[in-house]
C-alpha positions, 0 to 999 in steps of 0.5 A, spaced: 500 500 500 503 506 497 503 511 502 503 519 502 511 520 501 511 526 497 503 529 496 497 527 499 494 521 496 488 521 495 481 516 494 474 514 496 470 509 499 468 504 493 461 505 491 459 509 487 453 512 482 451 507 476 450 510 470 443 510 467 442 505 463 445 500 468 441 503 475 434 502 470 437 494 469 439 493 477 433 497 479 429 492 474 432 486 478 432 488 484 425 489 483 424 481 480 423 483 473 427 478 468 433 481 465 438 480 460 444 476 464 448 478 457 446 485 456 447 487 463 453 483 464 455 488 457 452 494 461 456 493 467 462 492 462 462 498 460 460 502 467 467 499 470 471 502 464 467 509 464 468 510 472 475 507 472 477 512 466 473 518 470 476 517 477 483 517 473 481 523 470 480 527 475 485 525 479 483 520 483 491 515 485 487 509 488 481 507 485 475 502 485 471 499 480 466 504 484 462 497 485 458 497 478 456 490 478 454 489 486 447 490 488 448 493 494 455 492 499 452 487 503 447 483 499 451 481 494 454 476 498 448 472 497 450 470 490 457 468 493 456 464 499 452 457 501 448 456 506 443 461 504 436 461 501 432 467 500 427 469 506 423 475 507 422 481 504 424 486 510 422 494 509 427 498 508 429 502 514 426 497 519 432 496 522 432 502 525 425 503 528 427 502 535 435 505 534 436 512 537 436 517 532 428 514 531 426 515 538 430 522 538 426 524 531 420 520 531 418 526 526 423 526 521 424 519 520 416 518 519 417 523 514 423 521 512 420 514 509 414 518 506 418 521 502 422 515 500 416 511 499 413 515 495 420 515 490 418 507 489 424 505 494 423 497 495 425 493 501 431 489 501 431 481 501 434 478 508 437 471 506 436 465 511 442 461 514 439 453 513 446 450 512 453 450 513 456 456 509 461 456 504 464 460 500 462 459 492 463 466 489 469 465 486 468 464 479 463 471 480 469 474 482 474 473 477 468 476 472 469 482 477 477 482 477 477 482 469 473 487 468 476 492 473 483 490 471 482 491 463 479 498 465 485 499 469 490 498 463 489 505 460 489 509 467 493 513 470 493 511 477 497 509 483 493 503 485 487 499 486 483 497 491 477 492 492 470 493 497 469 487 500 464 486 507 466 484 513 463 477 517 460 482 523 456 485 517 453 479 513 451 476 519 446 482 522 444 483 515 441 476 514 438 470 519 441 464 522 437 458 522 442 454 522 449 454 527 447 454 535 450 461 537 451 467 533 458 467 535 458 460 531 454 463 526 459 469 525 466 465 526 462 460 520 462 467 516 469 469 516 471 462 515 467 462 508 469 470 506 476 470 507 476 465 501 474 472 498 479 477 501 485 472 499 483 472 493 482 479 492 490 481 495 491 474 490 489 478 484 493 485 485 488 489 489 488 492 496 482 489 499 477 494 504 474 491 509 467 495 509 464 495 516 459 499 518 457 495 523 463 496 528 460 504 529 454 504 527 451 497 533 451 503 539 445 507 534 441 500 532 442 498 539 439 503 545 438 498 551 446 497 550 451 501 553 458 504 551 462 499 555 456 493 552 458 496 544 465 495 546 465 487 548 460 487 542 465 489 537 471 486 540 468 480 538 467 482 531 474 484 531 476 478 533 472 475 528 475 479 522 482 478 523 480 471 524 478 471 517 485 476 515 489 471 519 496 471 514 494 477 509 499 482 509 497 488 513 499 493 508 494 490 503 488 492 508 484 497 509 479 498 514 472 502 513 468 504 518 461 509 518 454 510 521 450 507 516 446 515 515 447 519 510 441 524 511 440 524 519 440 529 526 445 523 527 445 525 535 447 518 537 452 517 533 457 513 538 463 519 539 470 516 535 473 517 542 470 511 544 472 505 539 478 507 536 482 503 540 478 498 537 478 500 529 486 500 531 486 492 533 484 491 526 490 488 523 490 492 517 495 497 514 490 503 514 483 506 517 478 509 513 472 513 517 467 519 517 471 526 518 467 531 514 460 532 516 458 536 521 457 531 528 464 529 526 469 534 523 471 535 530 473 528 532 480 530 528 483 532 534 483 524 537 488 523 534 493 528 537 492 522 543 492 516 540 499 513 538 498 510 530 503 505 529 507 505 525 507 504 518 500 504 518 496 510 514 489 513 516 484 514 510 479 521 514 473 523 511 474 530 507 468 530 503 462 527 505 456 524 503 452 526 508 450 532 504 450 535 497 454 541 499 460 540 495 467 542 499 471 548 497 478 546 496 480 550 501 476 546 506 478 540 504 485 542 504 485 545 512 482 538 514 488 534 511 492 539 515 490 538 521 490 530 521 498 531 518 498 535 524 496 530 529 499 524 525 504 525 519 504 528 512 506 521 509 501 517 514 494 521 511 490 519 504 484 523 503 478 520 502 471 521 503 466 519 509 463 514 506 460 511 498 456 515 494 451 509 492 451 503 498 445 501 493 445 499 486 438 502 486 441 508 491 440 515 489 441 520 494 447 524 491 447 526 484 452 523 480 455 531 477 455 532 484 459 527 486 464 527 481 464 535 483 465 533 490 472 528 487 473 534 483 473 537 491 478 532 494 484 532 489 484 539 488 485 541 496 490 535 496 494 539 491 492 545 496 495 541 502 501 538 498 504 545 496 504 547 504 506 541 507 511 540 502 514 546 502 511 550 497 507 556 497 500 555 499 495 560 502 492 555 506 494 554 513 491 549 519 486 552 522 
């Protein structure tokens, strides 16, 4: 994994929008119509080469395949894991209708999901455990590497990474029938998924470990304390580092965040509280929400918590919590103070979260947020002329 040595680097998250053609398809698929297994197999094709070639156009150094053929960051396991068959159709946001951010805000979530309602959005398919799991995805990912490495060979880029989902996330989103305890249930996930992240790091790739679980379990869970999350996810670490046992750290990057894009988001739990946590994963560097507005302060934190060394974190500068693009200045004076606080060469500027979880998704529109990635290359450029010693209007705030 290639580190800032003499500029600020700078990525993203993975996700991002699909094109029109392709986001009717997977819509239409997601919603049960028959499809074309060949057209949307070309239309995917096509998509990978375009967001590749656009991230490098614009400047982005390490990229993804922005997740083109993937119907969601979770869901698209059940296509790769046994053990699983289709259960219920779960509405979508019912997870959240006990969380804290619900009970503070009953009204605006109510509104919310009428709003979402009424631009058709679809619940989510939930699978069932009934069987041993296994991975069987591998065929389906070499399809993926294909594609991404031949949409690479005419970018200019530094490198390439790819989002894959941890077991603490597979084993929320669906049901277990099967195993007699969810630890088992869990231990049994990371087994089958570690199939897929060597074979990512075997292809080439970075893999990014996606994890929202970690932060977000606090929110969905308002019976449990700070100190009960913390257990919580300590054993989902557990689990993930089981899974990543004998992969270089240095071909790891860990994501984190909320799970809200468009929220008050009181009760997101503070960075100050897990990030021992995020640290004992066993990856070379660590991605989470540093842009919106509940979390920008938080930059601070690592002005007291010792990196190790070697290892690199990946802020959120720009954020898709709002369609508000970031001045490049902004984004530089961020990128400067988490050098500040750990290192020029131990920052990557990256983004709070992806800008489209959902192959269905559509919250941000796609020239916004290619104006946002705009936005981060220009103020790391901004952030690299102070930092590396030429002249910049741009001081630490």
């Amino acid at each position: 994994m290639k580190r800032s040595t003499d500029r600020i680097l700078t990525t993203h998250v993975g996700s991002l929008p699909r094109p029109p053609k392709l986001f009717a398809m997977m819509k239409a698929k997601h919603e049960g119509q028959a499809t074309d297994p060949a057209a949307l197999a070309a239309e995917v094709q096509n998509a990978v080469a375009e967001v590749v070639r656009r991230q490098s156009d614009t400047g982005i150094d390490v990229v993804s395949d922005g997740e083109m053929g993937k119907v969601g960051f979770i869901p698209y396991v059940n296509e790769r894991l046994a053990g699983f068959e289709p259960g219920s159709v779960a509405a979508r946001g019912s997870a959240w209708a006990n969380s804290r951010e619900t009970r503070a805000f009953p009204e605006f979530y109510d509104w919310q999901s009428r709003q979402a309602g009424a631009a058709g959005n679809a619940g989510a398919l939930r699978w069932v455990c009934t069987g041993p799991i296994s991975y069987r995805g591998i065929e389906e990912f070499q399809k993926e590497a294909a594609l991404f490495r031949a949409a690479l060979e005419h970018a200019r880029v530094e490198e390439a990474f790819v989002p894959a989902i941890s077991p603490s996330n597979v084993a929320g989103w669906e049901t277990n029938q099967y195993y007699k305890t969810e630890e088992e249930f869990l231990f049994a996930i990371a087994e089958a998924m570690r199939e897929e992240y060597k074979a990512i790091v075997d292809a080439g790739f970075l893999l990014q470990i996606d994890d929202p679980a970690l932060a977000t379990y606090y929110i969905l869970h308002p019976e449990a304390s700070v100190e009960d999350c913390r257990k919580w996810a300590i054993t989902r670490v557990d689990a993930l580092n089981h899974a990543i046992r004998g992969i270089p750290e240095d071909k790891i990057r860990y994501h984190t965040c909320y799970s809200i894009n468009f929220g008050p988001r009181v009760h997101d739990m503070e960075l100050k509280h897990f990030v021992d946590i995020i640290l004992r994963v066993q990856a070379g560097a660590y991605s989470f929400e540093a842009a919106n507005p509940r979390h920008e302060h938080e930059w601070r934190v690592w002005k007291t918590v010792k990196l190790p060394e070697g290892k690199s974190i990946l802020p959120g500068v720009i954020t898709q919590s709002t369609v508000l693009v970031e001045h490049p200045e902004l984004v530089a004076e961020r990128i400067l103070r988490f050098a500040s606080a750990v290192g020029r060469e131990n920052v990557i500027a990256s983004a709070d979260c992806g800008f489209a979880s959902f192959a269905t998704s559509f919250e941000i529109h796609p020239t916004v947020v290619w104006a946002k990635l705009r936005s981060l290359v220009e103020g790391a450029k901004l952030a690299s002329e102070q930092l590396w010693g030429r002249a910049s209007s741009v001081t630490v705030p």
